[in-house]
C-alpha positions as CSV (number, residue, x, y, z in Angstrom):
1,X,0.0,0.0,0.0
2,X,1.4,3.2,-0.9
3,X,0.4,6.9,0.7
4,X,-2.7,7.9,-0.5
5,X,-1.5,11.4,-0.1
6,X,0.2,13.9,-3.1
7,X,1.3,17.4,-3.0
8,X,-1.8,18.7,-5.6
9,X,0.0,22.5,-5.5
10,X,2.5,24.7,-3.9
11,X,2.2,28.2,-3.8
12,X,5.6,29.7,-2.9
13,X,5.4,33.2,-2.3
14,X,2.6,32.6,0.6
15,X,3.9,29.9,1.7
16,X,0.8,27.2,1.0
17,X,1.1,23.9,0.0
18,X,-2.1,21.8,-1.2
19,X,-2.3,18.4,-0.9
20,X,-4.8,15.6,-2.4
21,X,-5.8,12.9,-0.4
22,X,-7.1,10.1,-2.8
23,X,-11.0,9.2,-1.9
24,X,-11.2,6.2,0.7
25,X,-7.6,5.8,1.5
26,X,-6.6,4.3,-2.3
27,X,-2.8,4.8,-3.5
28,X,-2.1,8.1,-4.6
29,X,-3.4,8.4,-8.5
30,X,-5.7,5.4,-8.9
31,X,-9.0,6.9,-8.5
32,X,-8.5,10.6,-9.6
33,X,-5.8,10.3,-11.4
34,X,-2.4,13.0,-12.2
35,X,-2.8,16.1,-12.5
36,X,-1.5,18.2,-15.4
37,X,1.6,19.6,-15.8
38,X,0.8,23.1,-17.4
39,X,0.2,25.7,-14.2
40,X,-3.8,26.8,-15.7
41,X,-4.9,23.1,-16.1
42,X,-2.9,21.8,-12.5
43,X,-5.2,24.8,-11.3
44,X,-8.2,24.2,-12.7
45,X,-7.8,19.9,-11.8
46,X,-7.0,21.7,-7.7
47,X,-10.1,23.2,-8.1
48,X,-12.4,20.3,-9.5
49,X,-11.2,18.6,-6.6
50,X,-11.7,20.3,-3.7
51,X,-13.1,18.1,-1.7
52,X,-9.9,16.0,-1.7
53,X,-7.9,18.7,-0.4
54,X,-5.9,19.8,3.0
55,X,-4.1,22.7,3.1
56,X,-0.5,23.3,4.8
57,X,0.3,26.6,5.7
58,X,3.8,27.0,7.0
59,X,3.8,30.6,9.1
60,X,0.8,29.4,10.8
61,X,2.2,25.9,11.2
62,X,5.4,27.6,12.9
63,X,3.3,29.4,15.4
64,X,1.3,26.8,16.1
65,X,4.3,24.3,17.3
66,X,5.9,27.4,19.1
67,X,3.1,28.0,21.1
68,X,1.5,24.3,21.4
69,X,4.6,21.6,21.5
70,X,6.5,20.7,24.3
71,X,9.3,18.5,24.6
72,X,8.8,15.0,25.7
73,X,12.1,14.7,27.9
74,X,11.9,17.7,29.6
75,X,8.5,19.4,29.2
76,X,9.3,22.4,28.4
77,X,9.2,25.2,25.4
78,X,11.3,24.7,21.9
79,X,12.5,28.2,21.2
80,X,11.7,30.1,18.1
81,X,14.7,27.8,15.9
82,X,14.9,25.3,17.7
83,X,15.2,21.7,16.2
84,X,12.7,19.3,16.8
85,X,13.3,15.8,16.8
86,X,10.6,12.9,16.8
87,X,11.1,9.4,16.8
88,X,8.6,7.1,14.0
89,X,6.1,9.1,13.7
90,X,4.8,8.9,17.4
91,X,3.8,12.5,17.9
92,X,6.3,13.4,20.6
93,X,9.3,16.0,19.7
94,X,12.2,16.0,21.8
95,X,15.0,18.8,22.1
96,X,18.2,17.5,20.9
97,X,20.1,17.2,23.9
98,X,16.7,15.4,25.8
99,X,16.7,13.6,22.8
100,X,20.6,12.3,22.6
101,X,20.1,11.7,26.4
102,X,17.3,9.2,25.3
103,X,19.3,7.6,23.0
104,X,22.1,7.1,25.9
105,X,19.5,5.6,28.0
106,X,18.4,3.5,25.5
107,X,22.1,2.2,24.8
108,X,21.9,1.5,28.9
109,X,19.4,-0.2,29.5
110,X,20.1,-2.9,26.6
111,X,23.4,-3.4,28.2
112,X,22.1,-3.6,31.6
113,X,19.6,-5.9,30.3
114,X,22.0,-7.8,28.5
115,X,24.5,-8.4,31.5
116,X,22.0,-9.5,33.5
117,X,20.8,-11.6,31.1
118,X,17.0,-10.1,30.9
119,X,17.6,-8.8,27.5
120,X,15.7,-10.1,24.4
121,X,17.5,-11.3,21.3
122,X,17.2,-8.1,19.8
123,X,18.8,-5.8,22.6
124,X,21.5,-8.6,23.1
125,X,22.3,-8.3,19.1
126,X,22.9,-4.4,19.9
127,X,24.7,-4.6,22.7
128,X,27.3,-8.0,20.7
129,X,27.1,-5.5,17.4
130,X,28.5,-2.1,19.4
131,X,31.2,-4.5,21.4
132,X,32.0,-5.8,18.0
133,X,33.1,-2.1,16.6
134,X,34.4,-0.9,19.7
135,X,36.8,-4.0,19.6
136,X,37.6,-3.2,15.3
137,X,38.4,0.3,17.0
138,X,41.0,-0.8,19.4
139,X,42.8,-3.2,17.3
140,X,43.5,-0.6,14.6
């Protein structure tokens, strides 16, 4: 299954980007199709299909998560340019110290896992696969 999601139009000097969502969920272009090329006809195709559309615009966008979002690790405020950093698509931003700490502690608790012997076979292969380099580091 691919996105069902396309960027229809992107108006530049505002800012605004349009996207087409294809009706119930399909793969992008199998029910409506591509649109033109030619800037009149991709316009007129946006417009005969406006109830496929969601809008994006950035300024508003910027405000929003300045005002709204709040970092996972720490709980408090990004600042105006400050990174954000997520992790698959889970909805949480992190700053990116809170999130390199999350990382470390990530990295800890497979080893602590693995030297106790609790960890699973995939925190064990991390822990074997870091040794490994750390090892091809001190024998150059």
């Amino acid at each position: 299954m691919h996105d069902p999601t396309f960027l229809a139009l992107e108006i530049r000097p505002i800012r605004l980007d349009v996207w087409h969502d294809e009706p119930g969920g399909a793969d992008a272009f199998t029910v409506c199709g591509r649109p033109p090329r030619g800037g009149a006809a991709r316009l007129w195709w946006t417009i005969r299909h406006a109830r496929h559309l969601h809008y994006r615009f950035w300024p508003y966008l910027k405000i929003r998560r300045w005002i709204k979002d709040r970092c996972d690790g720490c709980g408090r405020r990004f600042l105006w340019k400050d990174s954000r950093h997520s992790y698959m698509g889970s909805g949480q931003v992190w700053h990116d110290p809170c999130m390199s700490l999350r990382h470390v502690r990530g990295q800890l608790d497979d080893i602590t896992g693995y030297v106790r012997g609790t960890a699973d076979w995939d925190a064990r292969w991390r822990v074997e696969y870091r040794l490994k380099g750390i090892d091809a580091k001190e024998a150059e």
